[in-house]
N, C-alpha and C positions, 0 to 999 in steps of 0.2 A: 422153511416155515412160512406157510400164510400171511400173509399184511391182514392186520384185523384194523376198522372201521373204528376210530375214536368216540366213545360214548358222549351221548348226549344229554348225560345224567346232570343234574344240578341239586346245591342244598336245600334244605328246605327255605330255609333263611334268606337264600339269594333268590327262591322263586319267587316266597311270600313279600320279599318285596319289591319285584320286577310289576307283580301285580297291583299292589300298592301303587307306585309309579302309575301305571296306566289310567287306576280309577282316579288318582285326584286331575289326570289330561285330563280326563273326557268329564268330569263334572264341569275344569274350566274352560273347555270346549261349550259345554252349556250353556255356561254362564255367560258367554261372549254374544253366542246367538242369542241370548233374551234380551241383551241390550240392545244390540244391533234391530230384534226386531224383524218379523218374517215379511217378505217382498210377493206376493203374489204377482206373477204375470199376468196382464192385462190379457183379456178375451178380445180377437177382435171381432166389435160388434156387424162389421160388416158394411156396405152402403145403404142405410135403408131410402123406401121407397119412396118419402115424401120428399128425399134429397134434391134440391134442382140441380141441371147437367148431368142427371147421370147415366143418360145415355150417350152426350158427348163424351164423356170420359173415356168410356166403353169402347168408343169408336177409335177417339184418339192412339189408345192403347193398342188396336188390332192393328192401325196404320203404322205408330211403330214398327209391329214385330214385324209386317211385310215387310218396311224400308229395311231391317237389320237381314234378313233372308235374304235380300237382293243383293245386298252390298258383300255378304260372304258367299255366296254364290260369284258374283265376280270375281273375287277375290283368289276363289278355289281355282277359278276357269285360268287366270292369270299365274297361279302356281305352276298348276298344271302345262300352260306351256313354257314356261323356263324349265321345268323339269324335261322336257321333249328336246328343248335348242341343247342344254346340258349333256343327255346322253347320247343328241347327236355328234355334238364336239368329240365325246370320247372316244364314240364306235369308229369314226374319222382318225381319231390321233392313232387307234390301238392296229387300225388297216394299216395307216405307215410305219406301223412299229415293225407289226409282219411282214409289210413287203419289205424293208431296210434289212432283216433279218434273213431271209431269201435270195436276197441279192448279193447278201454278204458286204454290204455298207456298213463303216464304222458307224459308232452311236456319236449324237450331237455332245458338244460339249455342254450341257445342262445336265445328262444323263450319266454322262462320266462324273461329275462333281459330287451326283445324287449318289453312284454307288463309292466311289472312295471316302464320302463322310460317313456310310454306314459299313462300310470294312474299318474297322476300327483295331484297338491291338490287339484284341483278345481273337480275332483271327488266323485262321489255319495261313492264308498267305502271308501277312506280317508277321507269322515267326517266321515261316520261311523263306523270309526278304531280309530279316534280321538274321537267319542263321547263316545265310551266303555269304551276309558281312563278315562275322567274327571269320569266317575259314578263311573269306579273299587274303582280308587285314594282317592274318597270325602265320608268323613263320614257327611258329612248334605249338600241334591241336591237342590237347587234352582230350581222351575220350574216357570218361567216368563211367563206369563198370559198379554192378550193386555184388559184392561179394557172395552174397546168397543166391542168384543169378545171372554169374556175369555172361554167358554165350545168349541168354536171353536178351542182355541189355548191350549187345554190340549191333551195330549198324551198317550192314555190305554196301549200301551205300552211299553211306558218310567215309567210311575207307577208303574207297575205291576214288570217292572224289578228291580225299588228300593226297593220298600216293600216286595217281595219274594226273596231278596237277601239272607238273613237268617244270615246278622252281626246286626251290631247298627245303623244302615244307617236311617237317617232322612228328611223327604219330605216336600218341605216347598213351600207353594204358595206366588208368588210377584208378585200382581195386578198393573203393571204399565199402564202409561199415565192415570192417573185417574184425569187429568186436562182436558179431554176430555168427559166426561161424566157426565150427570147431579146428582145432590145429592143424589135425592133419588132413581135412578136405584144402585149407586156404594153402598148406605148403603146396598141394596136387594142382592148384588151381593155378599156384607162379612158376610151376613150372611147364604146365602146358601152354600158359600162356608167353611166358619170355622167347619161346620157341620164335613167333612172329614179329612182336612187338618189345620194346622195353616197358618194363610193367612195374607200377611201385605200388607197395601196400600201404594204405590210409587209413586211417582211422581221425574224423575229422572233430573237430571242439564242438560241441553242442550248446545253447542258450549263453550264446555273443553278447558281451552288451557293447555300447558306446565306452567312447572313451572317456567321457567325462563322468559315467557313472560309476558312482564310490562310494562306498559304505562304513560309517565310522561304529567303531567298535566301542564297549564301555569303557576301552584303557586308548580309546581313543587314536590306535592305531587304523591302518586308512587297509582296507581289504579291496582289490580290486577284482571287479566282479565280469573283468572283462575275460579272465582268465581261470576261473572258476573250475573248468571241466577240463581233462588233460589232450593233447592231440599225439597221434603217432605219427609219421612217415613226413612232417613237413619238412624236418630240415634235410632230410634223405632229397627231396623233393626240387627243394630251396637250392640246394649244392650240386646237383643234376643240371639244373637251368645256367648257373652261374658258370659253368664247366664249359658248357655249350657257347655263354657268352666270350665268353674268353676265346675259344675256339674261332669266332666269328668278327670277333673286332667290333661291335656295333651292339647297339641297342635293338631287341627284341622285344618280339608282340607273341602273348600266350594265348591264346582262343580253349576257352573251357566247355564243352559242350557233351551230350547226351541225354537221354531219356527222360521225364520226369521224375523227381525224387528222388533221383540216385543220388544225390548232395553235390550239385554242380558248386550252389554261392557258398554251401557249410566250408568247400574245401578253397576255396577264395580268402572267405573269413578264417581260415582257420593260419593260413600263410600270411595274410595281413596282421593276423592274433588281435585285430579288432572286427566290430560288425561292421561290415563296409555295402554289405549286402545284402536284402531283404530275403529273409528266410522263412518259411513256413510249411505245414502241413500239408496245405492244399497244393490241386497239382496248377502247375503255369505260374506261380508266384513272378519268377522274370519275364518280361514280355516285350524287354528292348536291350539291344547291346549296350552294355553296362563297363567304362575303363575303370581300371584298380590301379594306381601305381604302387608296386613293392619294394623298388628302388630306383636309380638313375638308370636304368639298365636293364630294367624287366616292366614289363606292363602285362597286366591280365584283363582279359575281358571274360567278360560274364555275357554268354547266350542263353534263350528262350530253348525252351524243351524241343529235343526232334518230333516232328509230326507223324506218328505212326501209321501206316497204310493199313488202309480198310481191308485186303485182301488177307488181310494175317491170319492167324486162327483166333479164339476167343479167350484165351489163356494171355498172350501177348497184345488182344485187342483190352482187356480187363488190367493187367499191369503197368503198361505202358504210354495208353493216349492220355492227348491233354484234353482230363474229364473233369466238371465240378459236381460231385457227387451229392451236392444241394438242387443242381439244376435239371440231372440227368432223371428220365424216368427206372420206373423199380426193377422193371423187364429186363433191362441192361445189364442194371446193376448182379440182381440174382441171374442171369446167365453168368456172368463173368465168377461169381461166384464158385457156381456150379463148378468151371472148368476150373479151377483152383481147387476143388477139392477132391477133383477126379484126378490132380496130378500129385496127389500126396498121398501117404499112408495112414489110412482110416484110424487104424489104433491108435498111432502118434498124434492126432487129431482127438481122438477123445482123449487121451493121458493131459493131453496138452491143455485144453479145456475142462479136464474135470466133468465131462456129459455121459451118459450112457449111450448105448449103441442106438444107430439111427438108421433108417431105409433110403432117404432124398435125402438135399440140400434143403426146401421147407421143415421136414421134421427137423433137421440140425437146427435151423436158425429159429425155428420155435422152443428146440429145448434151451440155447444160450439165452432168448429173451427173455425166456423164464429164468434164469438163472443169475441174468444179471439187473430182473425187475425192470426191464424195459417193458413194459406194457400199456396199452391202451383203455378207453373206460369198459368197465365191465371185463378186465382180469384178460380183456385180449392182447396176445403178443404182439406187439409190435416189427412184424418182420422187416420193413420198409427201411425202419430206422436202423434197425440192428444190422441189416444189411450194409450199409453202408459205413458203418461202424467199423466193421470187421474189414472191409477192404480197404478202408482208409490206415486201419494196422498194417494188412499185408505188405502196403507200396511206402507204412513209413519206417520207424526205426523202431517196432516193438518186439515182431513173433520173429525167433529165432528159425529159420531152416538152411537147408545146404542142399545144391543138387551137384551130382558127379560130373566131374570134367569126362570127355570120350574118352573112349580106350586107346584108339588107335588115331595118330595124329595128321589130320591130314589139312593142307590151309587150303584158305577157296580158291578158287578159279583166279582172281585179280591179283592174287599174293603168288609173285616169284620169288624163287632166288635172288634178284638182284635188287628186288626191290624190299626184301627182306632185310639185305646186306646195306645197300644204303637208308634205311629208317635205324639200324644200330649202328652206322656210322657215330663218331664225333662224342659217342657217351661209353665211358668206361662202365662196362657191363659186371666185371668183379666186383668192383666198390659198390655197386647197387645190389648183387647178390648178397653181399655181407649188412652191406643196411637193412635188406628185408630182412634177413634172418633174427636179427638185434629186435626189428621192432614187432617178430611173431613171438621173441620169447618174452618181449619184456608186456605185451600184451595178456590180459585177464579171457581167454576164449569160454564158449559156454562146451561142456561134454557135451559125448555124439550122441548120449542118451536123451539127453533134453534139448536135443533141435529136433524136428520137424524134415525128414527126408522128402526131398521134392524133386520130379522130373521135368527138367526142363524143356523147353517147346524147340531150344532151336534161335538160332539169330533172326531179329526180328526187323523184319523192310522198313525202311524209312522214305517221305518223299522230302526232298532238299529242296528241287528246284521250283519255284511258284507255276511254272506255267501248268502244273500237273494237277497243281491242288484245284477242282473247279465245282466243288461242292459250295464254299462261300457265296458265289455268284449266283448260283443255280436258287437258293433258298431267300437272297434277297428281292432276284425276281417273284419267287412265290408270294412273298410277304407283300409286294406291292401289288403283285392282284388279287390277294384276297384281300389286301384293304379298299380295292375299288370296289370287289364286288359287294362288299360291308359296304358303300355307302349306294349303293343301288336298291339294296334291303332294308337303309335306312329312309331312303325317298317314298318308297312303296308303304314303309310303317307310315309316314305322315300324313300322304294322303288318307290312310285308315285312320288316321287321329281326326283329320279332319271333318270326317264322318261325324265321331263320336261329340266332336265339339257343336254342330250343328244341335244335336238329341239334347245337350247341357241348357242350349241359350233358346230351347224353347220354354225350358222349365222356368229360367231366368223371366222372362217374359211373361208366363204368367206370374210369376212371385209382382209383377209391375204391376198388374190390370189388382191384386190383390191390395198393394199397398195404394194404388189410386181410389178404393172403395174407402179407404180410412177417412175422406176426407167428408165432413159435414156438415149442412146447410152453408154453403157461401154464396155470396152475393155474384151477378156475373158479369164478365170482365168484357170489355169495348173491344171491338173487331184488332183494334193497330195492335194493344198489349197481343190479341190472338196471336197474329202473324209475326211480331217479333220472337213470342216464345217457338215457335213452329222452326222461324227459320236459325232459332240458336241451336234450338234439338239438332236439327239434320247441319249442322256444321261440325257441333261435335260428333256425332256417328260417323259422316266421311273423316274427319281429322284420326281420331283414336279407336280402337273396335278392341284393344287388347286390354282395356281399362275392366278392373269388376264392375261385379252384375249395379251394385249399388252405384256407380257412379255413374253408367250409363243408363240406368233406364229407371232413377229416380225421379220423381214428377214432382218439383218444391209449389208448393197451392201457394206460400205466403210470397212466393215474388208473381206469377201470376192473378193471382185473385184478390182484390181487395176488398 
């Protein structure tokens, strides 16, 4: 149904006396002005002709506006070369910027200061300066996997960097939101994956609070809201590390890493079982290596998202980078879109939404906008916003789907046999099989009818090491020369201004010679008053020129002429 336009009907009662109201203002508006009494503006009569001096006046006046012409005419000429010494400085600095760059000369340290204060942390290289950290630091990596795509949300070369480190270093898969996915894809998905890695299923606490926040009740017992939502697989999880410790003799470091929104900090806080770590919708929430202690004996840290490689396809480049979908433009956003719907099944897509059948990805997001009253003025959909909408669903914890593990099981290229056998080293592998199975049945999954079947793209590249990343760099040189060349455009507009001020202060000029005719029959004044007034005029013109019209080219008769 239509949204109808709220009437603008009124009673009679409330019109007739809006009206009312008005007429007795405007009588007492009337009555204001008759007391007050009307001001006519004075006519000016002019100089007339029996005026004595009034052709000195005259003269005076022209000799002004000469001297103020002269003096911004110098004034221009005097801009005009600072603006010449200026861009010669630059064109100077910018030739040794290209020959130092030719030459293959480091940059000065002024330059290197400029660009590490604008690589800041929201930076492709500061995550991946911080993600080197958590891996060097942690002797057992968490790789968090999104249950709905986990071969999408693996990383060959985050693996490959753990398992060829050549210490003790141990790779551990944690299958989260496994409340999203049906029973028997998530059984297919742990057992294709235990093949490689030891894999445990999670399902993490949702809306953490502090530990100090508590809520009393009417019977005044104390609810604690930190534990509000239920979590599966942590003590599976919990008693996995502990086992390890023991095995080890020492105190260990846990490195929690992966993709964006697969619930790196949800599953931190949910093992802590307080909010210890800033969690959100948006992607990049973490942005620095973050310590947790969970006891004398285990430490977790919390890393910034992997940085997805440009080269991926748009399905993996749409799920995985770290995007803010506030900042990013729509073009992006509706591609990634696109490839999201070209990897599901259309039906389950309209079942799922409730839409009729559609041709593109615009007709889709036209009919949900309509649908969910997203619209602009004038009844237009809003695709822009709905767009982003929807894929901020896809990558968080709403639309339910599942894609199939492969048929046939084959590990990549980097994963041996022995490096298979040492990553399941030191963890009883039985007791973990019987944990997952406890926490799939005692889990609430959605049927296979109402999830959303999706084809996964494939394990998605990651870049780890900083020297790779060199987009950051490349785009803050850009921004420094188009901000030189904005101010090259903005020296060129002022000379044009100063055109336009020259056309202003002649008008100003006459409005002078106009208010000099005001003056009427006066007596005339002895040569010395002359020349003092003369030479205070022209002190103040060289002294101030940016002063209004009225204060410079007023002519007061009652201090000259007595």
């Amino acid at each position: 149904a239509e949204l109808k336009k709220a009437s603008k009907r009124l009673t009679c009662h409330k019109r007739y006396k809006i009206q009312k109201k008005i007429r007795e203002h405007h009588r007492k508006v009337r009555k204001e002005a008759k007391k007050r009494g009307r001001k006519k503006p004075k006519k000016d009569p002019g100089v007339p002709s029996a005026a004595p001096f009034k052709e000195e006046l005259l003269r005076e006046a022209e000799q002004r506006k000469q001297r103020l012409e002269e003096l911004k005419q110098k004034q221009k000429l005097n801009r005009q070369k600072e603006h010449e010494k200026k861009r010669k400085l630059e064109a100077k600095k910018n030739a040794a910027k290209i020959k130092e760059k030719a030459e293959g000369k480091e940059s000065s340290g002024k330059s290197k200061a400029k660009t590490n204060k604008l690589l800041d942390k929201n930076s492709k290289k500061s995550f991946c300066r911080e993600l080197k950290k958590v891996i060097e630091a942690s002797d057992v990596v968490l790789e968090v996997l999104d249950a709905r795509d986990p071969m999408g949300c693996r990383c060959p070369q985050l693996e490959q960097a753990v398992t060829c480190s050549g210490g003790d270093k141990k790779l551990l898969l944690v299958l989260n939101k496994i409340d999203l996915v049906p029973k028997e894809n998530l059984e297919k998905w742990l057992n294709y994956l235990k093949k490689e890695f030891p894999t445990i299923a999670f399902k993490s606490a949702t809306l953490m609070k502090d530990r100090t926040m508590e809520q009393f009740t009417k019977r005044r017992a104390r609810v604690d809201l930190s534990r509000t939502t239920e979590c599966f697989g942590s003590k599976c999880l919990l008693k996995l590390l502990q086992d390890y410790v023991r095995t080890q003799n020492k105190a260990i470091q846990v490195g929690v890493v992966g993709f964006p929104n697969v619930g790196k900090s949800s599953i931190i806080n949910s093992l802590k079982g307080v909010r210890a770590c800033n969690v959100g919708l948006t992607r990049g929430v973490t942005k620095s290596m973050q310590i947790v202690h969970i006891d004398k004996q285990t430490k977790i840290l919390d890393s910034p998202s992997i940085v997805a490689d440009p080269s991926n396809n748009a399905l993996a480049l749409a799920l995985r980078t770290v995007i803010n979908t506030e900042e990013t433009g729509s073009a992006v956003v509706l591609e990634g879109i696109d490839a999201i719907l070209n990897h599901c099944s259309k039906q389950q897509v309209m079942m799922h939404y409730s839409i009729p059948d559609f041709r593109n990805t615009e007709e889709f997001l036209t009919l949900l906008a309509q649908k969910r009253g997203m619209l602009k003025k004038g009844g237009v959909p809003d695709i822009e916003n709905i767009a982003k909408v929807l894929l901020c669903d896809w990558t968080g914890a709403k639309i339910s789907y599942h894609s199939q593990p492969p048929e046939f099981h084959g590990p990549p290229t980097y994963l041996t046999e022995d490096i298979i056998a040492k990553m399941q080293e030191c963890f009883n592998l039985k007791n973990l099989e019987e944990e997952n199975k406890n926490t799939v049945q005692a889990l609430k999954c959605p049927s296979p009818a109402s999830s959303i079947t999706f084809q996964s793209a494939g394990m998605t590249n990651g870049t780890i090491q900083e020297n790779r990343v060199t987009e950051e760099a490349s785009e803050w040189e850009n921004l420094e020369t188009s901000m030189e060349e904005e101010k090259d455009e903005e020296e060129d507009f002022i000379e044009s201004d100063d055109d336009q001020d020259n056309v202003e202060e002649e008008n100003d000029v006459k409005e002078v010679t106009r208010k000099a005719k005001l003056g009427k029959q006066q007596t005339s004044p002895t040569n010395s008053e002359k020349q003092m007034a003369e030479s205070k005029h022209s002190n103040s013109l060289s002294l101030s020129l940016d002063k209004t019209a009225d204060e410079d080219d007023a002519y007061d008769f009652n201090t000259d002429y007595v």
